[in-house]
N, C-alpha and C positions, 0 to 999 in steps of 0.2 A: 428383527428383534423389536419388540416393545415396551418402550418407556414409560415405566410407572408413573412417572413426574414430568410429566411435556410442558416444555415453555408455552407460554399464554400470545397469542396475537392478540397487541396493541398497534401496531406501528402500520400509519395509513401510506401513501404514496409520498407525498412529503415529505414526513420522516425519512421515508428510506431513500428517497434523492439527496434529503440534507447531509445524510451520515456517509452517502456515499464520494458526496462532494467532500465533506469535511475530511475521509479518511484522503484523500488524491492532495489535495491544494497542498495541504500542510508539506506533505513529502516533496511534490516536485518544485515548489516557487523556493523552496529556502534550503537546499539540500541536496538535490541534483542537480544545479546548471553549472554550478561551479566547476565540478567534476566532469562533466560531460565538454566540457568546455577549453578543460585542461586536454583531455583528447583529441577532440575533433574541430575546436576553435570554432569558426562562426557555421562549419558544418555542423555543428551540433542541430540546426535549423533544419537539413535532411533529416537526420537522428530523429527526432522531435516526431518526422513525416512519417519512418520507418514503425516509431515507438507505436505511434497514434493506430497506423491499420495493423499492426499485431494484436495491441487493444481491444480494438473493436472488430478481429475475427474472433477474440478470447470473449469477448462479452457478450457477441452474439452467442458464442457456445454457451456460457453460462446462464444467461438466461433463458435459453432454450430449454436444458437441464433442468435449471429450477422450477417453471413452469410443471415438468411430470416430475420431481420429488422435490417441494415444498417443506424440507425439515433441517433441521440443523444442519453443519457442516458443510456446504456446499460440494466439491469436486470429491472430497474426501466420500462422502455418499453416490457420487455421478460416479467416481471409478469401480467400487465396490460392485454395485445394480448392474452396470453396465459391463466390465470388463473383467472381475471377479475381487477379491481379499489383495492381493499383493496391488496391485494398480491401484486401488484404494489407497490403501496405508502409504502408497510412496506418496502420495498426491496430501495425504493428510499429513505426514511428517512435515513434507518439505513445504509445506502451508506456517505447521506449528513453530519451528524451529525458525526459518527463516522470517516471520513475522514478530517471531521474538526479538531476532534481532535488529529488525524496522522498528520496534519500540523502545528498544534502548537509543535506537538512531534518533528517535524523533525528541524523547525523553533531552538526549543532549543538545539537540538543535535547540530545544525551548532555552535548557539554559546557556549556551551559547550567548542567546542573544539577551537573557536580562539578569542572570546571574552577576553578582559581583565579581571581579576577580580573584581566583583562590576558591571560590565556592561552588564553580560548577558541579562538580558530582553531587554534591550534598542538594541543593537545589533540582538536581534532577530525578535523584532518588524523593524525593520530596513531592514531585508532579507527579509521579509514577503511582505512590501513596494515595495521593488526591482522589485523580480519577479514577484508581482503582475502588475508592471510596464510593463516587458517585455511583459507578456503571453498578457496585452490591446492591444499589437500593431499585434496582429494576431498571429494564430498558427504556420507559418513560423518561427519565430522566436523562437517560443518555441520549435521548429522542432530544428533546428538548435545550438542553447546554450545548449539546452540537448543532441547533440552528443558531444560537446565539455566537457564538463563534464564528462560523460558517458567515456570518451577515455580517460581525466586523473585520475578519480580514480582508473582504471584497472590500470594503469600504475601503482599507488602509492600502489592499494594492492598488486601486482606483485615483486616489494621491498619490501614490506613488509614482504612476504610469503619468500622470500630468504632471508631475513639477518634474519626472526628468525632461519629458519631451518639451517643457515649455520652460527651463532652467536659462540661464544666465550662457550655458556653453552650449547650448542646442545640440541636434539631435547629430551627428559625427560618424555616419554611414559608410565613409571611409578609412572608418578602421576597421570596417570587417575583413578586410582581405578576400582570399578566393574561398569558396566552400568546399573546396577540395582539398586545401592546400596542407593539411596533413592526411590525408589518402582517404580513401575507403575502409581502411580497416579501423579507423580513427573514428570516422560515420558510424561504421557498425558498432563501433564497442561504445559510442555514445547512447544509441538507439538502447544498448543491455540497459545503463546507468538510468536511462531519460525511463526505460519502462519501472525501475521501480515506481514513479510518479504517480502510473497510469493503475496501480493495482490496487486502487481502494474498491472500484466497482466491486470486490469479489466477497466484500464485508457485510452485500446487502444480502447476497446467494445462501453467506453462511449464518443473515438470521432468518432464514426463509420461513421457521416454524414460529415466529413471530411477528406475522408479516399478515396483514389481514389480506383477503381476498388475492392470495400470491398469484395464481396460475397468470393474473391479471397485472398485480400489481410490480410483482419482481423483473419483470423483461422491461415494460415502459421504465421504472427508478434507474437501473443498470445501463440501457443506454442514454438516458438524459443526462444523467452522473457524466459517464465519460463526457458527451457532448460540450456539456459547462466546463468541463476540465479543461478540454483542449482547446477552448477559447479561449481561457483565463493563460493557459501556458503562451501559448503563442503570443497572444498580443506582450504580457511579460518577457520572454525570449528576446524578439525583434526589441523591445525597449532598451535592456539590459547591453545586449549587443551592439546597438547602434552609440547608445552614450557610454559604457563601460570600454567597449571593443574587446575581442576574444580574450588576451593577455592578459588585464585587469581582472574581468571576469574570473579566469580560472584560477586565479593569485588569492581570491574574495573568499574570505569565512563566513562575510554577511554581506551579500549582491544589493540588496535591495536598500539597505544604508548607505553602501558606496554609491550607489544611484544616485540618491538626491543629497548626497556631500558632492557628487563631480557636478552636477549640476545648479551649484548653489545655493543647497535651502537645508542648509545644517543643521537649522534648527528644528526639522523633518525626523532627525535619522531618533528620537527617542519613540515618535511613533512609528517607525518604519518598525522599530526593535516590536515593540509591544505587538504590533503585528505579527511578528514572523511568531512570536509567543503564543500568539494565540492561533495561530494555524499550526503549530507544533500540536500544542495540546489536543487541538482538533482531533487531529489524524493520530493521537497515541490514544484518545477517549476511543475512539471506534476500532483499532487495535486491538487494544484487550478485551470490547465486546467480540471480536470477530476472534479471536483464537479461545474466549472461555469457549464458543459456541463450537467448534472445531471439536477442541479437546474433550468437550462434553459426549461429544458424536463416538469420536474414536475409545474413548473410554467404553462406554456402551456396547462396544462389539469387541472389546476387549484389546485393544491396539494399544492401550494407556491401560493405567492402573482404575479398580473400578472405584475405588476413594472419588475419584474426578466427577464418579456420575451425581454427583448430590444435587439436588435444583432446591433453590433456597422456597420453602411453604410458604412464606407472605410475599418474598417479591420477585418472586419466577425468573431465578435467575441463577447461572452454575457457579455458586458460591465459590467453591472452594478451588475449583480450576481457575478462576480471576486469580485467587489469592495467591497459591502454588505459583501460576505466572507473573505476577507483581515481585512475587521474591525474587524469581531467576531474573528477570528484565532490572532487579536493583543491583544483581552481582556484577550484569555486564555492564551495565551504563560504569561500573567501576575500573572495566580493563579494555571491553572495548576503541578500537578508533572507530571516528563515522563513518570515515569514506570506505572503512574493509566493510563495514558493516550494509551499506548500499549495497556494494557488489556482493555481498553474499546472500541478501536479501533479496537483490535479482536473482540469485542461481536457484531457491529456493524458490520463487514465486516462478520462473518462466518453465520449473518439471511441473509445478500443479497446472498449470494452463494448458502444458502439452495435452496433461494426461485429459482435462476439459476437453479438448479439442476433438481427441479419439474419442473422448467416451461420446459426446455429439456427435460423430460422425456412423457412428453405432444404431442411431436411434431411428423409431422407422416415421413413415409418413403423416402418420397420426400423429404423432408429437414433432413433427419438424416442423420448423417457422423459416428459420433460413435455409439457403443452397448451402449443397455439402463442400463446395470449394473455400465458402469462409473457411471450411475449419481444415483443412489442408494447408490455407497460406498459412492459420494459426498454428499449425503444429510446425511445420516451416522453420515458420518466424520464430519461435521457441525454441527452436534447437541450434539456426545461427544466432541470435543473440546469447544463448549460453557459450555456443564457442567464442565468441570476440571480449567474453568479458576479461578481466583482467586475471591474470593466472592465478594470484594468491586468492580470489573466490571461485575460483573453479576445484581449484587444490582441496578448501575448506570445504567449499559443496559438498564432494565428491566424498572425502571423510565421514563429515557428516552423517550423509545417505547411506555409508557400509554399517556406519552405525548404530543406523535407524535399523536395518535391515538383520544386524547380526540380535538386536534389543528384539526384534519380532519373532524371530525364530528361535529363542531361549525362551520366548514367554510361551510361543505355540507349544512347544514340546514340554515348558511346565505344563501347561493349563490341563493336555492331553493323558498325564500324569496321574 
């Protein structure tokens, strides 16, 4: 099908590593360890190893993909071309949906941490507004605030990582315990938690019809993106662990404050806050670029309502899909918890990978760049980390998803009407 109104390519290599970094950081430093942590205790550091090469057999898929279709949507397009309409559509639901609920996640994380108390939601809705504000005035923009971000929260984890490790109680290696010592199954359902972290790479795929010189530019951003990430996780993890220890850890609303309070430097934990602030915003600014851009796609072939397809005439951008998701993302931040809200934004992001995974493994020689076994660990990998995740987001997924599926076969057989 063709788009009357195509998004414009502005966004160089750059841009799209920063936004891809920006969407990862936010989620996994101030949101995931806690929880993963609560499971798997200092194994979450397996978890971590497990998340990482799921990631990166998902991102080689993706970039692969992106490479031969370079347009909006990412997987939600690689299922369709490749696999047919329903593979599609599951790959794009559980994109839209489940990312929804990543932005309400991140939304509360922000105010979480600078919110008065009593005001959190009001405050969250309120960030939500914001950047929904910025990403309308075109992707430039969203280009640009997300490297500013993106460059102080490095900063502020960067401090952070030295005044624990060089605090007053040093670094306390023997509180990690064994890495086993709540099981494997503890590992695995860490690795489900620790991959919401790792899913911002898929925010560059789905602005790929914004993307100058993609076939080039989308695979190098997407693997660098993850690259930077799983630096920045790790070195964080091992810190956290070592001066918090597993317990503390998973007990923590906000890790990286507790950090440099057990380490001595209290007077740290306002910019530790502003930090975790602005790596929230981060990752919910590239959010609602990356599901208007989804929705924009699935609207088009008619999987969404066609209201959704409007691309704004001055700043090439899908107006009214941002906005329609600004409003639902301000209902949940209202009833939502965070922690259901990770695990069900794993369940949601580890079917669209699958469905990447196949749709890559489909694809012939002319357009392969990696071996076909990346994408067999990665479809794998997506199908145990859906099972180990915690049951109330397996339960919710899986609703969900009949959901999605009963909404697509009422609209098929209208349309057909």
């Amino acid at each position: 099908m063709t788009d009357p109104a195509p998004l414009a390519r502005r966004l160089g290599l750059f841009d799209a590593i920063a936004i891809g970094v920006g969407s990862m950081v936010g989620a996994g430093v101030f949101a995931s360890f806690a929880p993963a942590s609560a499971v798997a205790g200092a194994g979450l550091l397996i978890g971590l190893a497990i998340a990482a090469v799921v990631a990166f057999c998902n991102a080689t898929s993706s970039a692969q993909l992106a490479a031969q279709y370079p347009t909006s949507g990412g997987t939600y397009i690689y299922g369709r071309e490749r696999l047919g309409e329903w593979p599609g559509f599951l790959a794009g639901w559980s994109f839209v949906i489940g990312k929804t609920a990543s932005s309400a996640a991140m939304a509360l994380v922000f105010a979480a941490y600078v919110a008065p108390a009593g005001y959190t939601e009001l405050v969250a809705v309120l960030a939500v507004a914001l950047l929904t504000t910025v990403n309308y005035f075109g992707i430039t923009r969203t280009a640009s605030l997300t490297k500013v971000l993106v460059t102080a929260v490095l900063a502020v984890l960067l401090i952070g990582v030295v005044l624990g490790l060089t605090g007053s109680s040093g670094p306390a290696v023997g509180k990690l315990g064994s890495f086993t010592e709540n099981g494997w199954y503890g590992i695995l359902q860490s690795a489900g938690l620790l991959f919401f972290a790792f899913a911002g790479y898929a925010r560059i795929a789905t602005l790929g019809e914004e993307v100058i010189r993609p076939k080039r530019t989308i695979p190098r951003a997407i693997v660098s993106a993850l690259g930077i990430a799983l630096l920045v996780y790790t070195v964080i993890a091992l810190t956290l662990l070592s001066v918090l220890g597993p317990e503390l850890l998973a007990s923590s609303s906000a890790p990286l404050v507790d950090l440099v309070v057990a380490s001595g430097h209290s007077w740290a934990s306002p910019l530790m806050r502003i930090g975790a602030g602005l790596a929230a915003l981060g990752a919910l600014l590239a959010l609602i670029a990356g599901i208007g851009r989804t929705s924009l796609a699935m609207a088009r072939h008619d999987d969404l309502p066609s209201y959704l397809t409007a691309v704004h005439p001055r700043y090439s951008v899908p107006h009214r899909a941002e906005i329609v998701l600004a409003a639902i993302v301000c209902v949940l931040v209202l009833v939502v918890d965070l922690r259901d809200a990770i695990g069900f934004s794993s369940f949601g992001v580890l079917l669209y990978y699958l469905v990447a995974n196949v749709s890559a493994y489909t694809q012939d020689s002319q357009h392969r760049r990696y071996p076909k076994v990346l994408q067999i660990v990665g479809s794998i990998g997506c199908v145990v980390l859906i099972a180990t995740l915690p049951a109330t987001s397996i339960v919710v997924g899986t609703v969900v998803v009949v959901l999605g599926v009963t909404y697509r076969l009422l609209r098929v057989r209208q349309l057909s009407t």
